[in-house]
Each structure stands twice: as C-alpha cells, then as structure tokens.
NUDOPA-950248 format. One line per 8 residues: number of its first residue (from 1); their letters; for each residue x, y, z of C-alpha. Coordinates in Angstrom, 2 decimals. Layout:
N
NUM = a = X/Y/Z; ...;
***
This chain:
260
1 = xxxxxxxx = 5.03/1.46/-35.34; 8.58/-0.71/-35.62; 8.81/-4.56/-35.14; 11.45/-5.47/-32.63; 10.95/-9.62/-32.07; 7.95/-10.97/-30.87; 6.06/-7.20/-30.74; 4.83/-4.13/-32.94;
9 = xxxxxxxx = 5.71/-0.74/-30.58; 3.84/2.11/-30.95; 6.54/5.46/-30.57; 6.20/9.02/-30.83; 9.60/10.98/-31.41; 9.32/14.73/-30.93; 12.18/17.70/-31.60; 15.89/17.09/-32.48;
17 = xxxxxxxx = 19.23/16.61/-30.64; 20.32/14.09/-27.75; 17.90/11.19/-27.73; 16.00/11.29/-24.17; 13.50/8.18/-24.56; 10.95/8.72/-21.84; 9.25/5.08/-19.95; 5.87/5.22/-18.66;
25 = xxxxxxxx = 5.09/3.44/-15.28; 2.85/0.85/-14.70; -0.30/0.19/-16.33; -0.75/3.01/-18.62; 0.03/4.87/-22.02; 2.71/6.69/-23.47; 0.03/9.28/-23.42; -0.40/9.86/-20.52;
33 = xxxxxxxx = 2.81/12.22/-19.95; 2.74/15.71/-19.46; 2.36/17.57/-22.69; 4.09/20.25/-21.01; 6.81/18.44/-20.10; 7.51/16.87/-23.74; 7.39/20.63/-25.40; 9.76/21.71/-22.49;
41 = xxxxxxxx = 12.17/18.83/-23.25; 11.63/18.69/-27.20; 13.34/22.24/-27.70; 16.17/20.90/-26.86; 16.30/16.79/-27.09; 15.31/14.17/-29.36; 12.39/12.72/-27.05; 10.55/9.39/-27.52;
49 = xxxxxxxx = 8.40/8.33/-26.28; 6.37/4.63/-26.26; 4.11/2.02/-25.04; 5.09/-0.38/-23.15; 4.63/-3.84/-23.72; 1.22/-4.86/-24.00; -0.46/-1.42/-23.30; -1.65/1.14/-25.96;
57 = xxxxxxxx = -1.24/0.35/-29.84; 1.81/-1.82/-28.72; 1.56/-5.78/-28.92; 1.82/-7.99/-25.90; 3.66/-10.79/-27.96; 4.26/-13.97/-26.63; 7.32/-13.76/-24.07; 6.58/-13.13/-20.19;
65 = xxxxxxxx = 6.14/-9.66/-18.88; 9.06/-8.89/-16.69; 11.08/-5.55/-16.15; 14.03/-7.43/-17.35; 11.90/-8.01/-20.32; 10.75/-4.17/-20.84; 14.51/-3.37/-20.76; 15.36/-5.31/-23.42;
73 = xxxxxxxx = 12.48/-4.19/-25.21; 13.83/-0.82/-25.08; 16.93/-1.69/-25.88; 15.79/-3.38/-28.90; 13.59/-0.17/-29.59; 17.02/1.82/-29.72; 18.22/-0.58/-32.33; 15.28/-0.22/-34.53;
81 = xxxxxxxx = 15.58/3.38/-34.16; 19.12/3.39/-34.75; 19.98/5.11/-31.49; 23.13/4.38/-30.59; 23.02/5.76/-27.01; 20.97/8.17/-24.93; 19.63/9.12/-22.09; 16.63/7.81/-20.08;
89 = xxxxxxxx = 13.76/9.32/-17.89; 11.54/6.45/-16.42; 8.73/6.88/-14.34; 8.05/4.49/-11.23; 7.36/1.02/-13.00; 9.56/2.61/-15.96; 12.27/4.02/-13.88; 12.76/-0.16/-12.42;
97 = xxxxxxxx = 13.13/-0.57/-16.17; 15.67/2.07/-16.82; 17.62/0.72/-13.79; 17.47/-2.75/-15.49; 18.73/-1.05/-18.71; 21.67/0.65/-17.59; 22.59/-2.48/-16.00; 22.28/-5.03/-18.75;
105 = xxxxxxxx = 23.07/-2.15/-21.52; 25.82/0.07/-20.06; 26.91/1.37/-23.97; 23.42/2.20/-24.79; 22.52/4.82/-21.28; 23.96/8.14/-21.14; 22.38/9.94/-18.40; 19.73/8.67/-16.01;
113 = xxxxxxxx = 16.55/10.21/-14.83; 14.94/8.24/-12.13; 11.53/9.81/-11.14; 9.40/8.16/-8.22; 11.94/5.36/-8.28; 13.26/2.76/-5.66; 15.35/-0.38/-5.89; 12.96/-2.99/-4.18;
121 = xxxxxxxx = 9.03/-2.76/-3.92; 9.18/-4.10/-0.33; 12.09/-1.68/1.03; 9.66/1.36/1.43; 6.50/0.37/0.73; 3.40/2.59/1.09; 1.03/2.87/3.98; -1.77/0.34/4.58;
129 = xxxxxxxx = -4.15/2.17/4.00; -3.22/3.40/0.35; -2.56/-0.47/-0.32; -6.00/-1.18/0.67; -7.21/1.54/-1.80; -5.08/-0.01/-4.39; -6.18/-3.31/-3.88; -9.98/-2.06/-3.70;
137 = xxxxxxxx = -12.03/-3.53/-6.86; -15.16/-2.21/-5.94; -17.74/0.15/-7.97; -17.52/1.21/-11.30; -14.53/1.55/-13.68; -14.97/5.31/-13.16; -14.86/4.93/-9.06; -12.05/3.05/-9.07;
145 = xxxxxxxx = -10.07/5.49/-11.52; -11.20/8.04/-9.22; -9.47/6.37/-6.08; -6.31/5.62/-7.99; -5.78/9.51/-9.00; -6.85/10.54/-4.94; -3.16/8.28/-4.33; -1.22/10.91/-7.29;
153 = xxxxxxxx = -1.63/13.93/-5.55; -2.01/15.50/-2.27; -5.32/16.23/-0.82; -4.60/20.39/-0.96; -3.65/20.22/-4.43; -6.41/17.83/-5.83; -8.57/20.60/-3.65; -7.50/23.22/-5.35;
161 = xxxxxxxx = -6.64/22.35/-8.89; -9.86/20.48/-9.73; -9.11/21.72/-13.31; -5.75/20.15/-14.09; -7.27/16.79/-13.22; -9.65/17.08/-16.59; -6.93/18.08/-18.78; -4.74/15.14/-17.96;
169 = xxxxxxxx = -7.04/11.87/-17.63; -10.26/13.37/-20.01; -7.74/12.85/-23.20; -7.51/9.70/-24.78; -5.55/6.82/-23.16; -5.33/4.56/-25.81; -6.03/0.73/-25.21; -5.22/-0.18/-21.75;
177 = xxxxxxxx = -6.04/-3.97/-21.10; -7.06/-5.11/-17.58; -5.23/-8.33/-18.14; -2.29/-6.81/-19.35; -2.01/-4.25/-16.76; -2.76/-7.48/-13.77; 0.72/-9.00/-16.03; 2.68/-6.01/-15.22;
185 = xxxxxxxx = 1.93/-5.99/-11.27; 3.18/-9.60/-11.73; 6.24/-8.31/-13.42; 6.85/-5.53/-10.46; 5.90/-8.60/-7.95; 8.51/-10.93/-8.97; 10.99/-8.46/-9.74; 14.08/-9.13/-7.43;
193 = xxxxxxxx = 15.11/-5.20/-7.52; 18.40/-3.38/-8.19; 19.12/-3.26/-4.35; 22.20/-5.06/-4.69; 23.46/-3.95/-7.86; 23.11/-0.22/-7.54; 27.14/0.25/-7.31; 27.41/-0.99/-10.81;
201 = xxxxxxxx = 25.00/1.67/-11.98; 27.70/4.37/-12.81; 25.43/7.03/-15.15; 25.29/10.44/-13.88; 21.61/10.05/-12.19; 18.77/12.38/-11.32; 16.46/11.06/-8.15; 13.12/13.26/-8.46;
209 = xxxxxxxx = 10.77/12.57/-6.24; 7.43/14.77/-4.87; 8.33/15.29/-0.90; 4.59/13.52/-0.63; 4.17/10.97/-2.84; 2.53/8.12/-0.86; 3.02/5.63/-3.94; 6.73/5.18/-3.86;
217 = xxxxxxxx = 7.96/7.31/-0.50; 10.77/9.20/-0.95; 12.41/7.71/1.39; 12.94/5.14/-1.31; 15.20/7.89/-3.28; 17.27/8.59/-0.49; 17.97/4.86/-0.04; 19.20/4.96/-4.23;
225 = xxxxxxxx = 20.76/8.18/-3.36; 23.40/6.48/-1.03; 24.18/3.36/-2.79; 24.56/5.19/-6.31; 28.00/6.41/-6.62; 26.93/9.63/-9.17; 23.57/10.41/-8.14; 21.93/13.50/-7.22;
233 = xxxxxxxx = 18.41/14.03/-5.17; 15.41/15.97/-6.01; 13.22/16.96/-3.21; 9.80/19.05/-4.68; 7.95/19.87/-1.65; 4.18/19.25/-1.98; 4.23/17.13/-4.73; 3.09/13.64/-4.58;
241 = xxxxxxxx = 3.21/10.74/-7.26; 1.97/12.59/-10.13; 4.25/15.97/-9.45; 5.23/16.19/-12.73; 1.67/17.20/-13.44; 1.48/19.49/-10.54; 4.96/21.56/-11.02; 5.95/20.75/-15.00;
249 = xxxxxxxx = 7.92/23.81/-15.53; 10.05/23.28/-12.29; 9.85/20.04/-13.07; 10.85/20.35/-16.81; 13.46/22.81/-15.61; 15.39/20.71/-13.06; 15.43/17.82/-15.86; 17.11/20.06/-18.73;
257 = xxxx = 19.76/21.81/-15.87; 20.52/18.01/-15.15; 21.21/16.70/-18.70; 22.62/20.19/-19.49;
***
C-alpha cells in the first residue's frame, strides 16, 4: 500500500527488469488478471500491478472519478514507486487510461499495450442486445454476474471450457463497491475519448483484440490502428472480451515478441 494524494493504492509488483504496470478495466480488481499471464510476463519484466481507484484495498478519496483522473493516479503511482518510465498494458476501461497517460505523461510511457481498446465509447459501440444485458439489474447478484461473463466469451468456448470459468471468477475479488463501480461508468460516460488526439500518441503500440469480442468490437482497433502513427494490430480469432483468459500463452507470447 503507498499514499499518492488524496488515496492509499493497493499494488502487487512481481519479477525484475523493464517496469510493465498492467490497468484493469472497469469495475473490477487487480486480481482479476490472468495468473498465467503475470508468470509469463514476470520472467522477464518488472510487472505491477494495482487497483484502481476506489475498487479493491485501494481508497476512493475525495476527487471525481474520471479517466483523466486514473491517469494521473498512475502517474503518481510511478512516482511513489520511483519508476521513472515504463511501459503500459491496459485493459478496456484501463487501456482509455493508458491512452490518457501517454498523452498527458509522454516521459513516463515507453511502449503501449492497448487490449480491447477504442478511442470513443460511441464510435463502435456494441449490439443492442448485449447493452440490454448490460443494463439488466434483475435477479440475484449471482445471475447478474452470470450474464456479464456470457458477454466475455463466445458461446463455443464458454460451451466447452466450463472449467476455466471456475478458476478465474471462484478466487477472491477483493472489495468491489456497487457505488464505486456505477462512478466509473460515469467516468467512461463523460469521457470525451482520444479520437482526436490519437496522432500525438507516438509510443510504439500493440492493438490486441479477440476477433469476437462483442464488448468493445474490433472494429474499434482498426479505427486506432489508422489514426496511430506506430501501431500494430492483433487479430486472435475466436476470442472475445476476456481472450486473454481463453488463449494466455498466445496471448502472453504476442505481448513479450512486442516489447521484445
């Protein structure tokens, strides 16, 4: 736990090397990435990993949630870490964040990874029909968890791999507050995007994105992919939202050839 302003953060920091601090998307834990993934990475980075503000064993403080705000909440992460630079790997919600970081922080990002990532909400939105599941706040707690992993993965794959689903969301979560979690949908909702700005982002950048993720459509990375003047595109076919959980070797391995 470090103090950086107006919040405690909780932070894990695995292996040696390059930092690569890792951002978790909206409205869940820093444990909720791929274990996988982190030992994959940790062999050969510095990776940290943390909460976001508001969710887990970090504080909400008193300031407004905004992605602006997570980014310099990062950034003042680094400081307290003493991490002069390195690079970044943000997921959805924490990929907007990473965008906003590299923008506002240009000497603190080395390489970007931008996983399930677009540069406005409303460009590429998903279908109707997952919105309405989204937006659906009936039944239990346990129902409506059950719904939100159905939009992570494709149908064949939650078929078939019935297994993987109780390894990654029967571990502990941590604290995740309703209230905080409705605050960071605000944040994402009044975020004006990167749309406009992408030019200026001039890290060497990794899109990944699952060929059939109906959260944030790929089409979304293609857009990023021809406004950012150094970024390359990651295509994994069959993979939806969550493909780091369905392919985290492949996954694990296009990440290190990237930053490598």
């Amino acid at each position: 736990m470090v103090n950086i302003g107006d919040i405690n953060v909780n932070y894990q920091i695995y292996g040696e090397g390059e930092s690569l601090i890792m951002i978790m998307g909206y409205g869940s834990t820093m444990n909720l990435w791929e274990h996988q993934l982190i030992d994959s990475l940790s062999k050969s980075y510095q990776v940290i990993i943390f909460d976001n503000r508001g969710m887990g064993e970090t504080t909400a403080g008193e300031k407004v949630f905004g992605i602006e705000q997570f980014a310099d909440d990062t950034a003042a992460l680094m400081v307290a870490l003493q991490i002069d630079q390195a690079h970044l790997l943000g997921w959805s919600m924490g990929s907007y964040i990473a965008q906003e970081l590299a923008l506002r922080y240009p000497e603190k990002v080395n390489k970007l990874i931008l996983y399930a990532s677009l540069c406005n909400p409303e460009m590429y939105p998903p279908a109707s029909e997952v919105m309405d599941t989204l937006s659906d706040p009936s039944g239990t707690p346990q129902e409506q968890g059950t719904r939100w992993i159905s939009l992570l993965f494709p149908d064949t794959w939650l078929k078939n791999d019935t297994h993987r689903l109780k390894e990654i969301f029967y571990r502990p979560m941590g604290s995740i507050n309703p209230e905080n979690i409705q605050k960071q949908g605000l944040a994402i909702g009044q975020w004006p995007g990167t749309c406009d700005r992408l030019s200026a982002i001039l890290n060497e950048t990794l899109l990944i994105s699952g060929a059939e993720d109906v959260l944030v459509p790929v089409e979304n990375s293609k857009y990023l992919l021809s406004k950012m003047p150094h970024a390359t595109l990651s295509i994994i076919p069959a993979a939806g939202h969550g493909l780091m959980f369905q392919e985290p070797e492949q996954f694990g391995q296009v990440i290190l050839e990237f930053l490598g």
